[in-house]
C-alpha positions as CSV (number, residue, x, y, z in Angstrom):
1,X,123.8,125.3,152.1
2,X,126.2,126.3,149.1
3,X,129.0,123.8,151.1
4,X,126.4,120.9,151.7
5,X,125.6,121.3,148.1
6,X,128.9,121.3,147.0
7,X,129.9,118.3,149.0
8,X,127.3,115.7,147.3
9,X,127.8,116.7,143.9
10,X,131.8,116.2,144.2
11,X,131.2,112.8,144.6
12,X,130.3,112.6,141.1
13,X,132.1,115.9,139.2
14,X,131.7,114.7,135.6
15,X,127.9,113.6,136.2
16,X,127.0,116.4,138.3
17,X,129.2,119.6,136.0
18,X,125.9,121.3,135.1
19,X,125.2,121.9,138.8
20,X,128.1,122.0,139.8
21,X,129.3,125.2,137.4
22,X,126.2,127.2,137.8
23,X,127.2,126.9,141.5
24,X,130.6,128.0,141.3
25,X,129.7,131.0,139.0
26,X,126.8,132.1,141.3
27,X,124.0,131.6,139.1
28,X,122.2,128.8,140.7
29,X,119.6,129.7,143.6
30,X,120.2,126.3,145.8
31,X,116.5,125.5,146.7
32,X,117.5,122.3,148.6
33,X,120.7,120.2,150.0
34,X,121.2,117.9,152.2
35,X,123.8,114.7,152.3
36,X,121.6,112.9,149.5
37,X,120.0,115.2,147.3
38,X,120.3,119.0,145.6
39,X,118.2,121.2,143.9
40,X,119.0,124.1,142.4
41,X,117.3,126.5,140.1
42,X,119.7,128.3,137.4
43,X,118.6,131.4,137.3
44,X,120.1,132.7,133.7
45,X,118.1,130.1,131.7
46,X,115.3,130.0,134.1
47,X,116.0,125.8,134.7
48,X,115.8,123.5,137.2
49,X,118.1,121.1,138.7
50,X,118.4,117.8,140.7
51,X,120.3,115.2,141.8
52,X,119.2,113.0,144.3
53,X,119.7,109.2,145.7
54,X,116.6,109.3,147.6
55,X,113.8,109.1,145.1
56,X,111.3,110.1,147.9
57,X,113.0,113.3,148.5
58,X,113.4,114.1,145.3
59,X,109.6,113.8,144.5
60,X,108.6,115.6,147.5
61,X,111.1,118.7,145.8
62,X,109.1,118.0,142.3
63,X,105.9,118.2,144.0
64,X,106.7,121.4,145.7
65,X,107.0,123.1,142.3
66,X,103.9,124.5,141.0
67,X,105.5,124.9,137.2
68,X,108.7,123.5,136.0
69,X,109.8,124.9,132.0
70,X,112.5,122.7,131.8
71,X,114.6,120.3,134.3
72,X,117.9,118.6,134.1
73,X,117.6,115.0,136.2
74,X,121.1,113.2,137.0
75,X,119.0,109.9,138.3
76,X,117.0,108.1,135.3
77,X,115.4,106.1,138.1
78,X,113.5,109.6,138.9
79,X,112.9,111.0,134.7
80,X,109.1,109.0,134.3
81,X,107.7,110.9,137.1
82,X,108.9,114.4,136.8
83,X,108.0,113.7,132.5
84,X,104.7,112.7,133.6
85,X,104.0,115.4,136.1
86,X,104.5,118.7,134.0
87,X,103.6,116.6,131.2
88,X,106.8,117.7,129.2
89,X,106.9,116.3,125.2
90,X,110.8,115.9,125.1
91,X,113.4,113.8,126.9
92,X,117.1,114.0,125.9
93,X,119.2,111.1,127.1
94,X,122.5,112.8,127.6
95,X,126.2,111.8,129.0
96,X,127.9,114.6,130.8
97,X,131.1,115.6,129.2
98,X,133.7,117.5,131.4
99,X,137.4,118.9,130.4
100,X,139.2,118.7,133.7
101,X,142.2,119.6,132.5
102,X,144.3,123.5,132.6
103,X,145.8,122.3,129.2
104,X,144.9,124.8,126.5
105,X,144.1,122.7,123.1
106,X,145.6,123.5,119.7
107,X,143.3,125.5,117.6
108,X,144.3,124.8,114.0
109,X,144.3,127.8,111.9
110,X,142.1,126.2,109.2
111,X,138.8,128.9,109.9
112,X,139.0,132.4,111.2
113,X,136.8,132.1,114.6
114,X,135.2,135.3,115.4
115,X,131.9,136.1,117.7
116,X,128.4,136.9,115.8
117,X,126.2,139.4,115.6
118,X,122.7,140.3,115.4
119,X,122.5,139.5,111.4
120,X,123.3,136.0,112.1
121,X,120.6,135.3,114.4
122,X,118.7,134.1,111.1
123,X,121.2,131.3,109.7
124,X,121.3,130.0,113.1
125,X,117.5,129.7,113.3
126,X,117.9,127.8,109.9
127,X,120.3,125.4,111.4
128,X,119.0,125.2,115.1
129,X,116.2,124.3,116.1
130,X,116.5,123.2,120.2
131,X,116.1,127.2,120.9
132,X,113.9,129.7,119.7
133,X,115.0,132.8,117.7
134,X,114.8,135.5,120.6
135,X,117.0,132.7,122.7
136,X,119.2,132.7,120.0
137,X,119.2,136.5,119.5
138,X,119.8,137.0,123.3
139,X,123.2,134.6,123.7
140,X,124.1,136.9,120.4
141,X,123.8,139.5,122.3
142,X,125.8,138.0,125.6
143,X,128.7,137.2,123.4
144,X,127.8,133.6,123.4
145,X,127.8,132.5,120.6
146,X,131.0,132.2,118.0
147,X,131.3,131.5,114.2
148,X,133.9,129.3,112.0
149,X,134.5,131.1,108.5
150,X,136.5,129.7,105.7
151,X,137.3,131.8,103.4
152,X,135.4,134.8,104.8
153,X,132.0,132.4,104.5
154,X,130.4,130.7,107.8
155,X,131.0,127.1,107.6
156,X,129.5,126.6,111.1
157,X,129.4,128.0,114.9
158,X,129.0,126.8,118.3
159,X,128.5,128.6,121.9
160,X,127.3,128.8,125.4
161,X,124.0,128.2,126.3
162,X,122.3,130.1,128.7
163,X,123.8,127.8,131.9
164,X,127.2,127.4,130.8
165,X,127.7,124.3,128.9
166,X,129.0,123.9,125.7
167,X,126.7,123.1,123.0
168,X,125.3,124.5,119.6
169,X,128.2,123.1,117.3
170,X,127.1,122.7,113.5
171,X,129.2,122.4,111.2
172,X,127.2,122.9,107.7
173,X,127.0,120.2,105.6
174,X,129.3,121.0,102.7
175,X,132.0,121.7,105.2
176,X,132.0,118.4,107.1
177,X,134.6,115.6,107.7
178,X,137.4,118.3,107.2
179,X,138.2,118.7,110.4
180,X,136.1,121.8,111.8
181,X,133.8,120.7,114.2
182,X,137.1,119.8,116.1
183,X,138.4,123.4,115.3
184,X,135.3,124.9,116.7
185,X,135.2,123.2,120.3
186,X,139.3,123.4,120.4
187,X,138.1,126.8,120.2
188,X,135.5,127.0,122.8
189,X,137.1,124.8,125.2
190,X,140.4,127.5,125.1
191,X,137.9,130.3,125.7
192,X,136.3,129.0,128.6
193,X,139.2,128.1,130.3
194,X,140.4,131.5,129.9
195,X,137.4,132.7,132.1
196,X,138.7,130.0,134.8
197,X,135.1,128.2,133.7
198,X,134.8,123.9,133.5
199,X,134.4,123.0,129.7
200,X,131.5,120.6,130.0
201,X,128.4,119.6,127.8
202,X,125.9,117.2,127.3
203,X,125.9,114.5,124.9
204,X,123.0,112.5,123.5
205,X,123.7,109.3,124.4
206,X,123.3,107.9,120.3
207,X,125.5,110.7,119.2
208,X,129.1,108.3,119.0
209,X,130.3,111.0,116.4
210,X,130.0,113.2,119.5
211,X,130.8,111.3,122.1
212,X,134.5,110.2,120.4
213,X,135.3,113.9,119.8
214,X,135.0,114.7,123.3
215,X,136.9,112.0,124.1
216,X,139.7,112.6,121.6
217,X,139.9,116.1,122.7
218,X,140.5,115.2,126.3
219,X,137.5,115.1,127.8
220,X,135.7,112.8,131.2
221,X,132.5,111.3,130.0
222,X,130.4,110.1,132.9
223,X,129.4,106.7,133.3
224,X,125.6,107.6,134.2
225,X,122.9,108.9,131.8
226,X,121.1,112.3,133.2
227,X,117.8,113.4,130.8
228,X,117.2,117.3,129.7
229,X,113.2,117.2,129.7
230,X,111.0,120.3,128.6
């Protein structure tokens, strides 16, 4: 099932990186595959997974769960139905962002980078709001999550989340346009690769600011729009 899986989603890397990672590390439980269609459940953050061409597979699959917490969809032609059947309140319209490169990325030496600890679960809850505070506490805790300080003060962080992409960058305000938020994922992108891991996120598909840093630092953006929906 794993090589079936594997097969349809490299058709499409860039769109497909967040099943195709979880995957490849062995934290995805394939529920489904066949030449058209996956679906996968990651098991650290407890999220589900599809990509399908055929829409009436893919709502038989939705139908077949009784609860869904949170789903990643790489076809917008299938987002309305599974919104409206677990009746979820949000909808992120996100490019997938992949580095596909080996080339380590210069990390400027402007901020001292170093991971977090349980005392700065509380800043981050100030300045994050997409997960709760014991989500936050727990990547702490996995090593996930990384701080920039200038000056021996946290000018911002960024991190992991729970299925492997890239994600949680803030810079704070009075530290912005110098430079840092590029710094940060420079930072991340180096550490991942380390771990033999694909640096890849998701991008909100209004965020330009966002979308041409990935783009200046190297990354594949795909051409598709998948949705996050909780």
């Amino acid at each position: 099932m794993k090589e079936t899986a594997l097969e349809y989603l490299l058709k499409k890397p860039i769109l497909h990186m967040c099943m195709i990672e979880p995957i490849r590390r062995n934290t995805a439980e394939i529920l489904y595959s066949d030449k058209n269609t996956v679906f996968i459940k990651e098991q650290k953050s407890k999220l589900h997974m599809i990509s399908s061409t055929n829409f009436e597979k893919g709502r038989q699959l939705i139908d077949s769960l009784e609860e869904c917490n949170g789903i990643a969809v790489c076809q917008e032609s299938m987002a309305d139905y599974i919104f409206k059947k677990f009746k979820f309140t949000e909808r992120l319209q996100c490019f997938q962002a992949a580095y596909m490169k080996k080339d380590r990325l210069i990390v400027k030496n402007d901020l001292e980078i170093k991971e977090m600890s349980a005392d700065d679960a509380n800043i981050i809850s100030l300045h994050y709001d997409k997960l709760s505070r014991s989500e936050i506490e727990e990547l702490i805790k996995e090593g996930s999550l990384f701080g920039g300080y200038k000056d021996g003060v946290l000018a911002g962080f960024i991190g992991n989340h729970f299925e492997g992409s890239m994600g949680l960058l803030e810079v704070f305000p009075e530290y912005r346009c110098l430079g840092y938020g590029t710094i940060l994922e420079s930072f991340m992108v180096n550490k991942m690769l380390e771990k033999d891991l694909v640096p890849f996120a998701q991008i909100e598909v209004f965020n330009k600011k966002s979308i041409a840093l990935q783009r200046k630092l190297g990354f594949s953006i795909s051409e598709e729009i998948m949705c996050w929906m909780f």
